[in-house]
C-alpha positions, 0 to 999 in steps of 0.5 A: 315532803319527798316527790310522789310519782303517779303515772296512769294508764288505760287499756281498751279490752276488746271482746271478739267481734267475729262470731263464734260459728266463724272462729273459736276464740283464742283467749277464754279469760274475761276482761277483768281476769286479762288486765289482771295477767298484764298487771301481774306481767307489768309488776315484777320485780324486775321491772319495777328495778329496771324503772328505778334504774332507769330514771334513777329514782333511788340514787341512795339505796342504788349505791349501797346495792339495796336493790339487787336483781331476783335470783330467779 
């Protein structure tokens, strides 16, 4: 069978612990709307390329330039 990578993570979101009369919040989005920006962040193509790359996961298909950079 080929190797499986797994990798785990977790992120402590906070809310705002001053008092909203002493300081407006700077973030409106709820907990699970702000781990899904840093999901979206974290995916892109890019770097997910730039972590194949990197630990050269890919050797055969890296090769052959099936794993171009976006255009964008």
């Amino acid at each position: 069978m080929p190797p499986v990578y797994e990798a785990s993570a977790k992120i402590l979101v906070e809310s705002q612990l001053i008092p909203i009369d002493l300081a407006q919040p700077t973030v409106t989005a709820n907990a699970l709307e702000r781990v899904q920006a840093i999901e979206q962040r974290l995916m892109t193509r890019d770097n997910l390329l730039d972590i194949v790359r990197k630990f050269d996961l890919f050797p055969a298909f890296e090769s052959r330039n099936r794993l171009p950079k976006s255009s964008t």
